[in-house]
C-alpha positions in Angstrom: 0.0 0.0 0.0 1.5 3.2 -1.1 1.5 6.3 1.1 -1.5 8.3 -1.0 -2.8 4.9 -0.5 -2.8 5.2 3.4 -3.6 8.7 3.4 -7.0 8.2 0.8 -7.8 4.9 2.7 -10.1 5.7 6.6 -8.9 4.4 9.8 -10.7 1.6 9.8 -10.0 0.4 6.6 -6.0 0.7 7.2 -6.7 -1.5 10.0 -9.1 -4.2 7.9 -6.3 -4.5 5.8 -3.7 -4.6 7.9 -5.4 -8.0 10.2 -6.3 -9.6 6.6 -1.9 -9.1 5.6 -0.9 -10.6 8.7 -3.8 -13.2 8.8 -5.2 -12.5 12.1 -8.9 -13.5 12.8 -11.1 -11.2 14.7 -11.4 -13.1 18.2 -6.7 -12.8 18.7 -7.1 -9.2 17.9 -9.9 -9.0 20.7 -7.7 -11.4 23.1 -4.8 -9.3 22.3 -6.1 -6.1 23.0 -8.2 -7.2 25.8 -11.5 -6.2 24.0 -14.5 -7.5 22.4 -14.8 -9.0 18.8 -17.9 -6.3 18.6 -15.4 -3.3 19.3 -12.7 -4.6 17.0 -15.2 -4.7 14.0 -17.2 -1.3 15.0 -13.4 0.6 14.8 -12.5 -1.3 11.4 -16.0 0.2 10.0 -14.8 3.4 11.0 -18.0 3.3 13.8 -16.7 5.7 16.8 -19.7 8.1 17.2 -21.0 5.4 20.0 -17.4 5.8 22.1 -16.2 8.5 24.0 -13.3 10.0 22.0 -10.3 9.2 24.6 -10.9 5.4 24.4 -11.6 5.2 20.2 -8.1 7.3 19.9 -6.8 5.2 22.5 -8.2 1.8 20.9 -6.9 2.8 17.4 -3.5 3.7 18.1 -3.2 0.2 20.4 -4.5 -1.9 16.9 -2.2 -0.1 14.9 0.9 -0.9 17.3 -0.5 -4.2 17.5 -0.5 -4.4 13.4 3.0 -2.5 13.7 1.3 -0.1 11.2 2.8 3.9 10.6 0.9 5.7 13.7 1.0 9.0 12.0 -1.1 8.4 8.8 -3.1 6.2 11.1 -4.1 8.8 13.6 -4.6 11.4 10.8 -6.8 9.2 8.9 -8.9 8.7 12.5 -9.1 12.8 12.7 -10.2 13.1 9.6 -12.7 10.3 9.5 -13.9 11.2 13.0 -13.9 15.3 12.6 -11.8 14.7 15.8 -9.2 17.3 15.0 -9.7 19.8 17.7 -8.4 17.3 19.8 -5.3 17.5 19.5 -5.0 20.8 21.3 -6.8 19.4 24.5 -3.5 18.1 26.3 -2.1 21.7 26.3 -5.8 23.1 27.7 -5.7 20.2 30.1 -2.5 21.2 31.1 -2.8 24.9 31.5 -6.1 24.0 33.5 -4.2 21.9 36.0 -1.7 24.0 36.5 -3.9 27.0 37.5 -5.5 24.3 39.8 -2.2 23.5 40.9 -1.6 27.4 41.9 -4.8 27.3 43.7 -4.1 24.7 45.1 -0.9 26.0 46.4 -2.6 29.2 47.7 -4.7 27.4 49.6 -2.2 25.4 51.1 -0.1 28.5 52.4 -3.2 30.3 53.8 -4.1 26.6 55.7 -0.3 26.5 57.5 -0.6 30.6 58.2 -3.6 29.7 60.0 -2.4 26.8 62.3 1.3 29.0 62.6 -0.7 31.8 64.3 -3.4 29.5 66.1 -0.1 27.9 67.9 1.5 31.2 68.4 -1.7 32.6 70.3 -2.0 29.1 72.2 2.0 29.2 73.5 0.8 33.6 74.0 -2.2 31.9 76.4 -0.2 29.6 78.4 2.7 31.8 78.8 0.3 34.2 80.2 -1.3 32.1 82.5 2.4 30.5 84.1 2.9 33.5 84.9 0.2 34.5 87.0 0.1 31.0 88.5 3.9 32.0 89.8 2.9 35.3 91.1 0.2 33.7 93.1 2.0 31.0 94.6 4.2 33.7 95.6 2.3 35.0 97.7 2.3 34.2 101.6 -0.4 32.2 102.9 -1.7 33.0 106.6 -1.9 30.4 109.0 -4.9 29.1 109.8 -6.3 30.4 113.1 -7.3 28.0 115.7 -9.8 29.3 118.4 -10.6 26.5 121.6 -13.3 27.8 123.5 -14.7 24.6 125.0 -12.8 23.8 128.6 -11.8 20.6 129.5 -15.0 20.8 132.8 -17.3 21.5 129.6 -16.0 18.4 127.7 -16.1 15.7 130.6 -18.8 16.3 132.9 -18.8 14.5 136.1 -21.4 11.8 136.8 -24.2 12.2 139.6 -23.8 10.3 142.6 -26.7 8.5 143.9 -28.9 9.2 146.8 -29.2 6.9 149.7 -32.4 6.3 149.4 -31.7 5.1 145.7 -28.9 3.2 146.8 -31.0 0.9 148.9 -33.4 0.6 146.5 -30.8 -0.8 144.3 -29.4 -3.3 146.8 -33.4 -4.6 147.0 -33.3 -5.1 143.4 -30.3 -7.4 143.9 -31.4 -9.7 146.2 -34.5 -11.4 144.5 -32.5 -11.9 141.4 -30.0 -14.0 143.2 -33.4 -15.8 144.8 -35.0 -16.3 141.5 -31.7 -17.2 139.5 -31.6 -20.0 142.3 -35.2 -21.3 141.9 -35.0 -21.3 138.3 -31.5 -23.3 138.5 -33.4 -26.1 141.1 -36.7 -26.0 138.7 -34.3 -27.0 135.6 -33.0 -30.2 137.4 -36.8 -31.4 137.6 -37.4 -34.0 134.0 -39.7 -31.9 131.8 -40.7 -35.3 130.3 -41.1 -38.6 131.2 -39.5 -41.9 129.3 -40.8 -45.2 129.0 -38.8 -48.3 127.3 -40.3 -51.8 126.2 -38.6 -55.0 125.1 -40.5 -57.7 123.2 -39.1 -60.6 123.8 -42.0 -62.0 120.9 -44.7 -60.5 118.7 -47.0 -58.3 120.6 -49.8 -55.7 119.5 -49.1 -52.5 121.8 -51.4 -49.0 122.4 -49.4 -46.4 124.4 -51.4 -42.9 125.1 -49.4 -39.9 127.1 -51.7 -38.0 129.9 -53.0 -35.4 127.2 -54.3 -37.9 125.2 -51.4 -38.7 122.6 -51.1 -41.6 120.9 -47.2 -42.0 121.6 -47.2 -45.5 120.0 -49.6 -48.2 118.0 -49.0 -51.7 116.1 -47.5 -54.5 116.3 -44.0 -54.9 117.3 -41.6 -57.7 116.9 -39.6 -59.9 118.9 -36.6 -58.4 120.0 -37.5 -55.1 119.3 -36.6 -52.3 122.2 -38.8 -49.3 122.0 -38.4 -46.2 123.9 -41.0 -43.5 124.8 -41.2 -39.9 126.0 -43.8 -38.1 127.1 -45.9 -36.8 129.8 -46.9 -39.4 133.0 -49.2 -41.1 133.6 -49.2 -43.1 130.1 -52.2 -46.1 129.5 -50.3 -48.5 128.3 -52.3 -51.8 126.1 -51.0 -54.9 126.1 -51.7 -57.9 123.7 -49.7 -60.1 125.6 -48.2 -58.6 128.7 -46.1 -61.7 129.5 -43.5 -60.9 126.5 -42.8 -57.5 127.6 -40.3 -55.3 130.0 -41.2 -52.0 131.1 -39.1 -49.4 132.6 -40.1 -45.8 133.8 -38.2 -43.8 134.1 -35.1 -46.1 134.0 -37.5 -48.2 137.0 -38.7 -51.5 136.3 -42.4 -52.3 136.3 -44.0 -55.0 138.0 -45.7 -56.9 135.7 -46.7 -60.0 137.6 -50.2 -59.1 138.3 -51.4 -59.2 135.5 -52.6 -62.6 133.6 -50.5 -63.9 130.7 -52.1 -64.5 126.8 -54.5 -62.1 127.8 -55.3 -59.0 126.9 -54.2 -56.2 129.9 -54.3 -52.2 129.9 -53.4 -50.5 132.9 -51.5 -47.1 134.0 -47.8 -46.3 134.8 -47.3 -45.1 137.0 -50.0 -46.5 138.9 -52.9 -43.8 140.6 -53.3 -43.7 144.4 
């Protein structure tokens, strides 16, 4: 392809033809430049309304460095095909734009630091101030504490009053019938408040044991060999099934039990009434 060749043919056709010479199919240009097969045919039809203008000048000069093709005659084609050319100018707008950004920017900057540089010089301007009057007043004597004692030492402790004899005596009264009663009450302690009552079976026996209130202190049968031991409250009325198989003692006191018949039943009182 001669060079009025290139120049006549569009960008998209230079880059048709230059796939078809080095026998490239559609889908390794799209691998290779990391696009889709629907991109690479819209640039070699010349179809770039439908992309924003950096990427279809950025797409086109990557297919022609990927076809190794001249990039001038290639871009020039795209600029004319695309009514593009206005473009070219935008890197030196972009760049004047960023650099009064840039100044701004910097401005910005410097009035930020003149801020904190006098926000820090006021601060060390406070606490200098207030040292200094914190020294001053520490300076300063500090007057004792006065310390006034009015109260006497007759206010404080005051002396007890003494007793009358008439009080006296009464509290000698007072005296006595404790000692009497602590003694009574020591002699009424040493009186059993309860009775006890133990019964050996020497064989099987049915047994009714009431207390003097009226409680039922014990009821059944017992068996042979069993010891059973009451307490309660004398005089107890005491059942018998068969009084010949049993031991009583009251009170640790054995009860006579010969009177009464044996294999019969007996019921009788312990201990016995007047």
């Amino acid at each position: 392809m001669t060079t009025e060749d290139q120049v006549s043919a569009s960008a998209g056709q230079m880059l048709l033809q230059g796939r078809e010479q080095r026998q490239l199919s559609v889908q390794q240009v799209a691998l290779q430049l990391n696009l889709k097969p629907e991109q690479v045919i819209k640039l070699e039809q010349d179809q770039f309304d439908n992309m924003p203008e950096t990427f279809a000048r950025g797409y086109v000069r990557a297919y022609g460095r990927l076809l190794k093709l001249p990039e001038s005659p290639l871009m020039a084609a795209y600029a004319q095909q695309s009514g593009r050319e206005q473009s070219i100018t935008k890197p030196m707008r972009t760049f004047s734009n960023r650099t009064a950004k840039q100044a701004t920017e910097n401005r910005f900057m410097w009035l930020t630091y003149g801020i904190i540089l006098l926000l820090v010089v006021l601060l060390f301007i406070w606490w200098w101030q207030t040292a200094r009057v914190t020294v001053s007043n520490a300076e300063q004597p500090v007057p004792e504490p006065e310390v006034v004692i009015s109260a006497t030492v007759t206010d404080v402790i005051a002396e007890p009053p003494q007793p009358t004899p008439e009080q006296f005596s009464e509290m000698l009264e007072l005296l006595v019938p404790a000692e009497e009663n602590t003694a009574e009450s020591a002699a009424i302690e040493l009186v059993p408040v309860v009775d006890l009552l133990e019964m050996r079976f020497s064989e099987n026996c049915w047994v009714d044991v009431l207390d003097a209130d009226g409680n039922r202190v014990a009821f059944g049968t017992k068996q042979a060999g069993y010891i059973m031991q009451l307490s309660g409250k004398a005089p107890f009325t005491v059942t018998l099934g068969n009084p010949s198989v049993v031991k009583i003692n009251f009170n640790q006191q054995a009860v006579d039990m010969s009177a009464l018949a044996a294999g019969r039943v007996a019921k009788f009182t312990i201990p016995e009434s007047d």
